[in-house]
SEVEXRO-792235 format. One record per residue (C-alpha): x, z, y; residue in one letter. Coordinates in steps of 0.25 Angstrom, whole numbers, padded with zeros to 4 digits, always signed. Layout:
# SEVEXRO-792235
XZYa...
***
This chain:
# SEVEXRO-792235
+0656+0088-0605x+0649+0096-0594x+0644+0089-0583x+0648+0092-0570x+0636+0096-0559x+0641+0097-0546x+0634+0109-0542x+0634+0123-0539x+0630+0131-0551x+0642+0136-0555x+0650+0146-0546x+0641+0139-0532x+0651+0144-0523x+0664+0142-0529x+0674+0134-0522x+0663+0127-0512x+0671+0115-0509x+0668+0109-0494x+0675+0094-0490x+0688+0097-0484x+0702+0096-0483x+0717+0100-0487x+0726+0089-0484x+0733+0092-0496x+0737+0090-0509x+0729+0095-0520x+0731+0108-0524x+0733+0105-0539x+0743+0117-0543x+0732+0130-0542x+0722+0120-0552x+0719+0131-0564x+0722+0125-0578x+0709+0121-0582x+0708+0111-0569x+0715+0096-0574x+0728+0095-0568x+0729+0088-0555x+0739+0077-0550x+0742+0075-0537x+0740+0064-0530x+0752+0065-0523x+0761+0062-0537x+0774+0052-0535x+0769+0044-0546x+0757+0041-0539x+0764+0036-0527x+0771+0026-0536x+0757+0021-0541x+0752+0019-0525x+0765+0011-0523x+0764+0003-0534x+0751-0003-0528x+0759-0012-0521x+0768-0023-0528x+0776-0025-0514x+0777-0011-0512x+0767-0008-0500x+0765+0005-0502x+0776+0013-0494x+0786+0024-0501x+0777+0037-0503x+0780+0050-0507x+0773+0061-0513x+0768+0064-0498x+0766+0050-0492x+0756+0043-0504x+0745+0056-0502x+0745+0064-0492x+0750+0078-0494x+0746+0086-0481x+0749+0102-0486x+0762+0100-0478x+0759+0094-0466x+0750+0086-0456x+0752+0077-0445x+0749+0089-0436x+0756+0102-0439x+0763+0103-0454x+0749+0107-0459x+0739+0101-0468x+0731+0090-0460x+0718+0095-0462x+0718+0108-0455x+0710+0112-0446x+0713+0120-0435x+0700+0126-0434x+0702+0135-0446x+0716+0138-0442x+0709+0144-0429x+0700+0153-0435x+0709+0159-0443x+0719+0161-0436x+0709+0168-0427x+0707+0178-0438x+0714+0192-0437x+0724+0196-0448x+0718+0204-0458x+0727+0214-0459x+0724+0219-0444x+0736+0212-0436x+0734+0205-0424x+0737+0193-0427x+0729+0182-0434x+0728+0181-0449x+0732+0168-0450x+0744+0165-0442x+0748+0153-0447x+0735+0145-0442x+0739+0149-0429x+0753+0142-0430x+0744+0129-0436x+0735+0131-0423x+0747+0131-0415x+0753+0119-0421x+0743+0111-0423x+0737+0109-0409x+0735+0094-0405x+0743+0087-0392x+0727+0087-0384x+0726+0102-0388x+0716+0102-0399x+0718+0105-0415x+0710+0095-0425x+0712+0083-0430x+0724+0075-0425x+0719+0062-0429x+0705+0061-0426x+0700+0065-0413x+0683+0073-0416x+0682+0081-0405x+0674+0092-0412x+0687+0093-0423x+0696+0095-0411x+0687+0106-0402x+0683+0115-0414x+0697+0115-0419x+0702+0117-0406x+0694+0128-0401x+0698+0136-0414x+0712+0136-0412x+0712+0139-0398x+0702+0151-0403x+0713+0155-0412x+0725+0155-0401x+0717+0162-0392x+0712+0172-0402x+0729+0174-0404x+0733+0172-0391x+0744+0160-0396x+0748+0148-0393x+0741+0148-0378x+0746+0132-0375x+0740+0128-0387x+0728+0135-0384x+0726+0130-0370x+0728+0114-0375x+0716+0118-0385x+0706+0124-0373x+0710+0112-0366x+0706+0103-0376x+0694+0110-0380x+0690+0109-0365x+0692+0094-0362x+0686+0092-0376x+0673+0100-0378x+0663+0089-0371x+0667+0080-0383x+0664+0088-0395x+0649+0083-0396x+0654+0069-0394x+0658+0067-0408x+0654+0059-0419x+0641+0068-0424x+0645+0064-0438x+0659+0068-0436x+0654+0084-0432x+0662+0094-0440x+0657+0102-0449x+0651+0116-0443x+0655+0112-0428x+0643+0117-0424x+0644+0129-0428x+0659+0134-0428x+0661+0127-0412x+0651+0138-0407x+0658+0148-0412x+0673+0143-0409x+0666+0142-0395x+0662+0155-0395x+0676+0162-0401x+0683+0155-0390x+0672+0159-0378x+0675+0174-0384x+0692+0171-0383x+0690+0167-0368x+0694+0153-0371x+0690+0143-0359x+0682+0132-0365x+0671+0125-0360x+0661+0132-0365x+0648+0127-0357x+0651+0112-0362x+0638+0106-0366x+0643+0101-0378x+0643+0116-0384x+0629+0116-0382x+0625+0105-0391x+0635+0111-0400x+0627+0123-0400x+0615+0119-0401x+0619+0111-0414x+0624+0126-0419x+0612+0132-0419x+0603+0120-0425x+0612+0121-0435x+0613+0135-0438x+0598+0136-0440x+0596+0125-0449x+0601+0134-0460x+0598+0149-0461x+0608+0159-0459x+0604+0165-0474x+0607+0151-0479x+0621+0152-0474x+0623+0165-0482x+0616+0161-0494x+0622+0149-0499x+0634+0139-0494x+0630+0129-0482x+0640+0123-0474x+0637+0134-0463x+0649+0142-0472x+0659+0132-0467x+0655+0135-0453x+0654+0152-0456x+0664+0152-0443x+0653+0148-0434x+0643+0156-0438x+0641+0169-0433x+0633+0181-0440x+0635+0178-0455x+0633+0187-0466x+0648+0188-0472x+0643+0196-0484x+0632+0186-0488x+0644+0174-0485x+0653+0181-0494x+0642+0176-0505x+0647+0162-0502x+0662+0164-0500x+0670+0152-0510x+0677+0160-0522x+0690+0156-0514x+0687+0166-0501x+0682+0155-0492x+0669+0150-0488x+0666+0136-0491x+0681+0135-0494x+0683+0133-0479x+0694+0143-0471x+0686+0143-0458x+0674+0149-0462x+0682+0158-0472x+0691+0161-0458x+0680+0165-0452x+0673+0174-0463x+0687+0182-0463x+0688+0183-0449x+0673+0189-0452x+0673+0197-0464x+0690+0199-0469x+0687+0195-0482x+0700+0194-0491x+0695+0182-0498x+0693+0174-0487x+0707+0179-0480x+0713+0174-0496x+0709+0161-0494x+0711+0158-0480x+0725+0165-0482x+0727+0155-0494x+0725+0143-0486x+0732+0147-0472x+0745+0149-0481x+0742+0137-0491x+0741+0126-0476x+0752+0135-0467x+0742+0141-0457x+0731+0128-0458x+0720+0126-0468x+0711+0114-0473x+0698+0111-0470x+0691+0118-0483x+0700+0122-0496x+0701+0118-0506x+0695+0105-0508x+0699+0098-0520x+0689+0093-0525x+0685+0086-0514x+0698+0083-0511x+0700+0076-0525x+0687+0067-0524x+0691+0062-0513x+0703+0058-0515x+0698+0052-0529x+0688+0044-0520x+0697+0040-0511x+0708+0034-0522x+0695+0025-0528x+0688+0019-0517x+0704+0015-0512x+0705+0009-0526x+0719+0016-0529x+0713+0027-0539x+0720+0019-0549x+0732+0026-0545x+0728+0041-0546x+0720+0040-0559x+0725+0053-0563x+0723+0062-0551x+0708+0056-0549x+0708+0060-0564x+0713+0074-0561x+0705+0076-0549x+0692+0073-0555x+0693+0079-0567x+0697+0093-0556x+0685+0091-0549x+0678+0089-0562x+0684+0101-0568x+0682+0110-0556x+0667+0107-0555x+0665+0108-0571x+0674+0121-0574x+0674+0130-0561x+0658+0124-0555x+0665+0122-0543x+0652+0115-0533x+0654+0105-0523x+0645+0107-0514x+0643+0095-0506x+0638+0081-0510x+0650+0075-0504x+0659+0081-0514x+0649+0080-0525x+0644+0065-0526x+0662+0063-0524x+0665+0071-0536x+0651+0067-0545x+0655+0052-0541x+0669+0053-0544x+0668+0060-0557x+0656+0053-0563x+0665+0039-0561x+0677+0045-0566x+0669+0049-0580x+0665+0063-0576x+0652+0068-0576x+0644+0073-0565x+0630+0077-0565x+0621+0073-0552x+0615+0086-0553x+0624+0092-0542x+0618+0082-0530x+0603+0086-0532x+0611+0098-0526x+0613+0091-0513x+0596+0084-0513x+0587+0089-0504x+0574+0083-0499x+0578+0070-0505x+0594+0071-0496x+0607+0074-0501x+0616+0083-0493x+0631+0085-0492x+0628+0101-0490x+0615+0110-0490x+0610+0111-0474x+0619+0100-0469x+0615+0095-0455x+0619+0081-0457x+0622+0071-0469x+0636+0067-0473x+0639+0050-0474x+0650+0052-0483x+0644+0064-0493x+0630+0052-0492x+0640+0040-0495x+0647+0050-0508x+0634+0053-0512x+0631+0039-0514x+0643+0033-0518x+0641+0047-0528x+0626+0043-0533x+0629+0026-0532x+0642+0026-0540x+0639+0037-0550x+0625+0038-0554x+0622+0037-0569x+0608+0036-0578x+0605+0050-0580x+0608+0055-0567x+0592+0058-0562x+0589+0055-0549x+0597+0062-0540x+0609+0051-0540x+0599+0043-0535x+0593+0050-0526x+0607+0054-0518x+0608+0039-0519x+0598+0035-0511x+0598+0045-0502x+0613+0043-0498x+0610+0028-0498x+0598+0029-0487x+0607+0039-0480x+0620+0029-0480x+0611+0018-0477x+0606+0023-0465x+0617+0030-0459x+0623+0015-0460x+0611+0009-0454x+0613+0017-0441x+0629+0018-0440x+0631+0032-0444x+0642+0033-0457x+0650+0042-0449x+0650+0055-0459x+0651+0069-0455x+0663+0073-0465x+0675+0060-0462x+0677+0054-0452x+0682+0040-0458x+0680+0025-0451x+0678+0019-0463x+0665+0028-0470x+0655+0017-0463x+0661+0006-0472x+0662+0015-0485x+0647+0019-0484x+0642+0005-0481x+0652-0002-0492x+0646+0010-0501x+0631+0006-0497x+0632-0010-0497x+0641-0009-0510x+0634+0001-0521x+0644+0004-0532x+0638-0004-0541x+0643-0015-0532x+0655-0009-0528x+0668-0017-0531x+0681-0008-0533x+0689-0017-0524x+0679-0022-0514x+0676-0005-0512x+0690-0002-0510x+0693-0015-0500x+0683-0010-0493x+0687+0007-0494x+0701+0003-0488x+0694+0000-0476x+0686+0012-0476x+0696+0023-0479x+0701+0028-0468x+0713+0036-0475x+0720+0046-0464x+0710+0042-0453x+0699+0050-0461x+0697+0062-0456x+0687+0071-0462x+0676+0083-0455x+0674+0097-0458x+0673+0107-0449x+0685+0099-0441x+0692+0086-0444x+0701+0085-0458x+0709+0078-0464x+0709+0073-0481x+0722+0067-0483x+0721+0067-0497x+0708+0059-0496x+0710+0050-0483x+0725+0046-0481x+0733+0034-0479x+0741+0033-0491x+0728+0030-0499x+0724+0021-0491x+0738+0013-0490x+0739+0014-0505x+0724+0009-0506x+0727-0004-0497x+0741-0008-0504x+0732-0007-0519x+0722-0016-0513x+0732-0025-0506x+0739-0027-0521x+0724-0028-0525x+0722-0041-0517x+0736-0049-0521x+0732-0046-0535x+0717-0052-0532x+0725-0065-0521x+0733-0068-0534x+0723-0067-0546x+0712-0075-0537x+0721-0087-0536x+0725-0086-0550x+0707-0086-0554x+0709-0098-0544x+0718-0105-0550x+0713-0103-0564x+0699-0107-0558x+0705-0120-0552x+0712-0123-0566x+0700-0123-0574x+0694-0131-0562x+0681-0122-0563x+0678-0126-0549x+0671-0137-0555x+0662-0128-0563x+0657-0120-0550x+0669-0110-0548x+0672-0109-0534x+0685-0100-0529x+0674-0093-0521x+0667-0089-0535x+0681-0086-0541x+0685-0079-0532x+0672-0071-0533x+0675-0067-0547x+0689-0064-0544x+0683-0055-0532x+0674-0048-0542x+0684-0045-0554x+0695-0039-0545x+0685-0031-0535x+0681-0024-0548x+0694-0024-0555x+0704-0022-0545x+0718-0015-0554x+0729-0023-0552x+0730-0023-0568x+0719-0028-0570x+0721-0044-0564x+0718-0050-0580x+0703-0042-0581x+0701-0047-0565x+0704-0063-0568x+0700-0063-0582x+0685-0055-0575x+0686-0069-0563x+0689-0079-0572x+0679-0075-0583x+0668-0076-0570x+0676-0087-0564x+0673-0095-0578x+0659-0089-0582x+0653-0093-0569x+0660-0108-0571x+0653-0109-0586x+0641-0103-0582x+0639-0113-0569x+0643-0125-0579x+0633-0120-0591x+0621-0117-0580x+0623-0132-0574x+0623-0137-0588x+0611-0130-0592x+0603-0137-0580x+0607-0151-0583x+0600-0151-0597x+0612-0160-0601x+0617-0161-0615x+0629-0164-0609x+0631-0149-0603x+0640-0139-0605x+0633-0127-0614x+0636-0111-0618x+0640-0117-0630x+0647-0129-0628x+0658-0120-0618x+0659-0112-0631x+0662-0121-0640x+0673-0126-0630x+0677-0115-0626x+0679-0111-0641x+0685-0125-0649x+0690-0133-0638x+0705-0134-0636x+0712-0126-0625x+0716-0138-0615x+0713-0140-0603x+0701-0150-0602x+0703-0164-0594x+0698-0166-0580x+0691-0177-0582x+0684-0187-0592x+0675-0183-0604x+0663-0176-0603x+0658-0167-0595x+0652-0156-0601x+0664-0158-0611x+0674-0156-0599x+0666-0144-0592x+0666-0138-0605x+0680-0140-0608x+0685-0136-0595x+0677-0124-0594x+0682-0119-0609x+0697-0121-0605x+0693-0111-0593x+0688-0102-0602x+0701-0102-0612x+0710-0103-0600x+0704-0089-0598x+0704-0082-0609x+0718-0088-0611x+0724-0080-0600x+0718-0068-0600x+0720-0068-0616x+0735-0071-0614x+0736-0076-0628x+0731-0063-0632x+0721-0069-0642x+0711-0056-0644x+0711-0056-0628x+0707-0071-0630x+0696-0069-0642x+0689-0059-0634x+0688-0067-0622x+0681-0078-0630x+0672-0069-0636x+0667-0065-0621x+0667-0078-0617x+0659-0083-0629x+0649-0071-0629x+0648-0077-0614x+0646-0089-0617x+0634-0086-0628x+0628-0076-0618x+0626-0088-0609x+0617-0096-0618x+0608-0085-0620x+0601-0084-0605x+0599-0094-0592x+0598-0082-0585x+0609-0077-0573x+0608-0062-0577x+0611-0062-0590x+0621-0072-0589x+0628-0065-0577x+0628-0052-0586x+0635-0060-0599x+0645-0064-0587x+0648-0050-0582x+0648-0045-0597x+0660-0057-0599x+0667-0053-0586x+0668-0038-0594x+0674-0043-0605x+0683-0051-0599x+0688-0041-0592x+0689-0032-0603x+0696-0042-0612x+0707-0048-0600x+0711-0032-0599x+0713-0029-0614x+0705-0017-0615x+0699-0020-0628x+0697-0035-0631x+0702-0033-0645x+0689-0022-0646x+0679-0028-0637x+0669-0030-0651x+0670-0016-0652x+0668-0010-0639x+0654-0019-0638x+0650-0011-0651x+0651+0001-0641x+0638+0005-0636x+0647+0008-0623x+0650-0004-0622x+0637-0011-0625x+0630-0001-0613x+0640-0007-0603x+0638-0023-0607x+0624-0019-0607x+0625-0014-0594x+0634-0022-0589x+0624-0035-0592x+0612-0029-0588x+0617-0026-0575x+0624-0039-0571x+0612-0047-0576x+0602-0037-0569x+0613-0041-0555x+0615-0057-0557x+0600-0058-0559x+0597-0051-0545x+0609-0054-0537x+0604-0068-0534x+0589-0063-0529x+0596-0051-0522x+0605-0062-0513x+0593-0073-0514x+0585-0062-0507x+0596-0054-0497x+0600-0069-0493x+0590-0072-0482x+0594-0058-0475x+0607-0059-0477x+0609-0072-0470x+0597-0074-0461x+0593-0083-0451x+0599-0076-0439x+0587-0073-0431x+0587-0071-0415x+0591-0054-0416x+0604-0059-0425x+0607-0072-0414x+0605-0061-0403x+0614-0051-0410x+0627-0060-0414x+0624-0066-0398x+0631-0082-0398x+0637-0079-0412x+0626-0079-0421x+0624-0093-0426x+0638-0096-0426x+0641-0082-0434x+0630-0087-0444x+0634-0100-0447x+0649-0096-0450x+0642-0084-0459x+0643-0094-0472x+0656-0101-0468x+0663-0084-0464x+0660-0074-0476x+0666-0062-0464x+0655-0067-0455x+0643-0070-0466x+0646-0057-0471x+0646-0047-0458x+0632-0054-0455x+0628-0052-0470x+0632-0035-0467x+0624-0036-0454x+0612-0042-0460x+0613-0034-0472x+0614-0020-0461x+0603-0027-0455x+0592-0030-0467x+0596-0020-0477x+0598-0031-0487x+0610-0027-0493x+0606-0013-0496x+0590-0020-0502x+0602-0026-0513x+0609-0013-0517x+0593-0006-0520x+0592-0018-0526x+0603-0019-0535x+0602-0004-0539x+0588-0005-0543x+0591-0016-0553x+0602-0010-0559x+0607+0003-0553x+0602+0011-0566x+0610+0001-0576x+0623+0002-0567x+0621+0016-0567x+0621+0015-0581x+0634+0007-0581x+0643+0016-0572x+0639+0028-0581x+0645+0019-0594x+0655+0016-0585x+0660+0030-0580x+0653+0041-0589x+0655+0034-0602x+0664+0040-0612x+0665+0029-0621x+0677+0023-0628x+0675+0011-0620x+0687+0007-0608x+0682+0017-0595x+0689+0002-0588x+0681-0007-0598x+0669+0000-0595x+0671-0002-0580x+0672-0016-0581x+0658-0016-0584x+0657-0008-0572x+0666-0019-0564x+0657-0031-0568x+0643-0026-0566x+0647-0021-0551x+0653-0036-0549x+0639-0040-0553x+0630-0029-0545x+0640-0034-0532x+0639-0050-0534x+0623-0044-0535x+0625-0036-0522x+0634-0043-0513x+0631-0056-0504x+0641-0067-0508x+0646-0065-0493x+0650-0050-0496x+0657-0053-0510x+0666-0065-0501x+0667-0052-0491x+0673-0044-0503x+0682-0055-0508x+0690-0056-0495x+0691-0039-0491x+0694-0038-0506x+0704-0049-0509x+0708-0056-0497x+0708-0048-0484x+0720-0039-0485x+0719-0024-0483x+0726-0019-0472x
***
């Protein structure tokens, strides 16, 4: 299979695809017959799925429109889709009509101008107030009455605003300013002074805004901006004195340029060239006088949204559109060379495909390296928090052997950079605005994927995404309903809500089971039960699946209560004492009832009352299936002998974590009835090796990791920390071990403070980064007969094991109530 290299060899300025927005459904019917056919997430039978989440119901009645947006009709402003801007729609409406009328080319985006005006005077954003998003689009409308001489009340509410607003537009956020403002405000400026218009032109602020122009416009050479695509092509309106017949070299096959309408507005208003009118023409009657941001944007789009669905833990639901929509982004890079030009979009789509089976060479980012930094886009003027955190995420989740060294470069890099944009308080980002991208960067930082649970990542993403609130930056304010709406998020709370009855009633039946078996006597408290529990359904999480979760608890639940009893015997140097071999033999010959609770011997009544546990197990899961039954002994029994051969923790942890595989495999009925043959598989062998390795290499650091990190953890509060927490402090540290809430948001101060926590990750990565990379490839890339689910069992187990390794036993009690027991609202 050819590999896929994200990168511009073939065809390098076909379809140059910039983030963007439609607010619509994805245009699947132009698709030529070589692209896979696309479903639509907007399908009845899909709908169906999303209400069946819920057992009461709580998923309201959705129609085609309701579940997924579908904003080609109409928005909450005008009957037009959400994201327009109304910027574009005011430059070309200013536009002549080509055929020599006097009248404007474009009608129809004057009628969007005129319907569109908010009730304080301004076009943008209706949601979200950024002043620079209402004053540029402002000003562009009213340029675009004036020019026609319409619409005079309309244009006079918008000088007001622009008058009462224009001290204000340096007064945003500085991570929040649109792309190319400082070069298209000048110049809209300047269009309106020529019209008459009365605004405040000697305002101070303008200056500044100036100023920033030309800093900007001789950081990059004028013959650079001809010569080869910048971002300066999607500001082409603000930038007077181009060479149109040297810009024709980087004009998109499709008319536009950079597959944006405004600069490809302006380079008609300049030149008339029929290509450009072609597409512009294509969209005005396509949106009914309003256009998106950029067009088209699908592959964008679709990573996105496949993003979006996973991290809210319902992709389960959609397995056949996240099929279709990577195998067309696949398809489109492989068969057309269509580039992507931005890291953002690169490290979403080499992620995505690598963990979905694809593969993707890391070749494409050394295109993004310079002077030891990664870049979003050649000649940027500031880095991007969310293209840094995709890059990582991209080269932490879905770096294999074999890859070279820039993976790890792009790594470390966006690491450092994360890191100390968190250490000074700036994770706002310069492409969303979104209230909860400072917790999904610091989640993404204190938890590496290795040690990333499914559920714990997706209790904690359902407080980060802000579905409709997001609003994304360009050149103005846009919107992505397709990628940040309600309806996933409503979906996404009701799946986990069902998640968390399932998890309240499978933990009181591990309990009762537990109190049965009365292994409370042999060191099983229902704190450590309920650990085990914690872990098996954080990882496996499908409502299905509730056998392979308790038959993964109870197995830890009972190894932990032999392994206690066999390591106090083997202190006491008692004949007397239970051994390896004696459990076997009762395990194996004894009878099947329950053992007394009192009188004979002790040894005899430990061994016996641990055996019945044992055959109460494997009875349950077995449900008189007898090959279900044999293979369960057979795990046990190899158990058992593996523990004999070594005093040592590692090893025996890693026999542990080979046993809960099995189980798991065996409780689901996946192939029991062949598990002899799969271990002759070298596939299979790699991942039991890798899979031991790894969990001995974690069970024999954790406990010097936490013996080390304890003493910064939870230090002596010295006069600083009294001063700090005023009259508080000693009683805050006294109720620290008796409150988990407290212990631990002192535990995330100290950790902010010393660094310790991110001194574990380095760590833990150098220990076994190289074998866990090795695992995920065997995982992911493998094309082996074996289970793709059987082999991410392997997966599931070792990460259990890296974050035991990782987290303080104050986090994993954290974990435990978000996850289970505090409802999400």
């Amino acid at each position: 299979m050819a590999q896929l290299v994200w990168s511009t060899a073939t065809q390098p300025h076909v379809g140059f695809l910039w983030r963007g927005a439609e607010g619509r459904r994805l245009p699947f019917r132009h698709l030529n017959a070589r692209r896979p056919r696309l479903g639509c997430l907007m399908e009845p039978i899909k709908v169906e799925a999303l209400k069946a989440v819920s057992r009461d119901g709580l998923l309201p009645d959705t129609t085609r429109d309701g579940l997924l947006p579908d904003t080609r009709h109409k928005d909450k402003q005008s009957g037009v889709p959400e994201m327009i801007n109304a910027i574009r729609a005011g430059l070309r409406s200013m536009g002549e009509s080509l055929n020599g009328d006097d009248a404007p080319q474009f009608p129809s985006c004057i009628d969007w101008i005129a319907r569109n005006q908010l009730p304080d005077g301004s076009w943008g954003d209706d949601m979200f107030f950024l002043v620079q998003d209402r004053i540029i689009n402002t000003l562009a409308c009213i340029i675009a009455l004036k020019s026609w001489d319409v619409h005079d009340y309309a244009f006079k509410k918008g000088v007001s605003f622009i008058s009462e607003n224009m001290w204000r537009v340096t007064k945003d956020d500085e991570n929040w300013t649109l792309s190319g403002f400082e070069i298209i405000f000048p110049m809209l400026i300047e269009k309106a002074k020529d019209l008459g218009i009365n605004i405040p032109l000697d305002d101070p602020t303008l200056e500044a805004i100036y100023a920033k122009r030309e800093l900007k416009l001789t950081k990059v050479p004028r013959e650079a901006v001809h010569a080869v695509p910048t971002t300066f092509l999607l500001s082409l309106e603000g930038m007077p004195g181009l060479d149109w017949k040297m810009l024709r070299k980087l004009q998109c096959p499709d008319g536009s340029f950079m597959s944006s309408p405004a600069p490809t507005a302006y380079a008609l208003m300049q030149t008339g060239d029929p290509k450009c009118f072609e597409f512009l023409d294509r969209l005005v009657g396509k949106y009914n006088g309003s256009v998106p941001f950029v067009y088209p944007i699908e592959m964008f789009e679709r990573l996105w949204i496949v993003d979006r669905l996973e991290r809210l833990g319902i992709s389960r639901y959609f397995k056949s559109e996240i099929e279709d929509y990577l195998e067309y982004v696949y398809r489109l890079v492989i068969y057309e060379g269509l580039p992507v030009k931005d890291i953002d979009d690169t490290a979403m789509g080499f992620r995505l495909l690598r963990l979905h089976g694809y593969p993707a060479s890391p070749c494409a980012f050394k295109r993004f390296e310079n002077d030891g930094q990664f870049v979003c886009y050649p000649r940027q003027s500031n880095q991007s928090v969310s293209a840094m955190y995709n890059l990582y995420r991209a080269s932490d989740q879905a770096s294999f052997p074999g890859d070279g060294h820039v993976l790890g470069r792009a790594r470390s890099y966006s690491r450092a950079f994360l890191r100390e944009r968190r250490a000074s308080d700036q994770l706002n980002d310069k492409w969303i605005i979104s209230e909860g991208l400072p917790g999904e960067v610091m989640y993404g930082l204190d938890f590496p994927w290795e040690a990333s649970l499914p559920r714990i990542e997706t209790r904690m993403y359902l407080e980060q995404y802000g579905g409709s609130d997001d609003v994304w930056i360009g050149k103005v304010l846009y919107r992505m309903n397709l990628i940040s709406n309600d309806a996933y998020l409503k979906a996404a709370k009701a799946d986990f809500s069902n998640f968390q009855r399932l998890c309240r009633l499978e933990w009181l039946s591990l309990k009762r089971w537990c109190d049965e078996n009365n292994l409370e006597m042999y060191g099983v408290t229902p704190q450590s039960a309920l650990r085990s529990y914690f872990l098996a359904a954080a990882s496996i999480f499908e409502p299905g699946r509730a056998a392979e979760r308790l038959g993964w608890a109870r197995a830890r639940v009972l190894a932990e209560a032999i392994s206690g009893c066999l390591l106090m015997s083997s202190n006491t140097h008692d004949d007397r004492t239970v051994t390896a071999e004696w459990l076997i033999d009762e395990f194996v010959n004894s009878d099947d009832e329950k053992p007394a609770s009192g009188g004979g011997k002790k040894n005899s009544q430990v061994t016996s009352s641990l055996a019945y546990a044992l055959r109460d197990l494997i009875d349950i899961h077995a449900s008189d299936d007898a090959s279900v039954a044999d293979c369960l002994r057979g795990a046990w029994k190899e158990w058992f002998m593996a523990w004999t051969k070594t005093e040592r923790e590692g090893p025996r942890s890693a026999d542990t974590a080979l046993l809960l595989v099995r189980t798991v495999e065996i409780c689901s009925g996946r192939h029991h009835s062949t598990e002899q043959d799969l271990k002759l598989l070298p596939d299979y062998s790699k991942l039991e090796q890798l899979t031991r390795s790894i969990c001995c290499r974690l069970a024999t650091e954790a406990p010097a990791l936490r013996m080390s990190a304890q003493s910064s953890i939870f230090p002596e509060p010295d006069l600083g920390t009294i001063i700090q927490f005023g009259n508080h402090a000693s009683s805050l540290y006294c109720m620290m071990f008796d409150n988990y809430c407290i212990a631990y948001r002192i535990k995330r101060w100290m950790i902010n403070q010393t660094g310790e926590n991110m001194d574990k990750i380095d760590e833990l990565d150098r220990n076994v980064g190289f074998e866990m990379q090795e695992l995920a490839q065997c995982v992911f890339q493998s094309c082996s007969s074996i289970n793709r689910v059987t082999r991410q069992t392997f997966l599931h187990v070792t990460k259990r094991y890296y974050y035991v390794a990782l987290c303080s036993p104050e986090t994993i009690e954290h974990h435990i109530s978000k996850v289970i027991f505090e409802d999400v609202v």
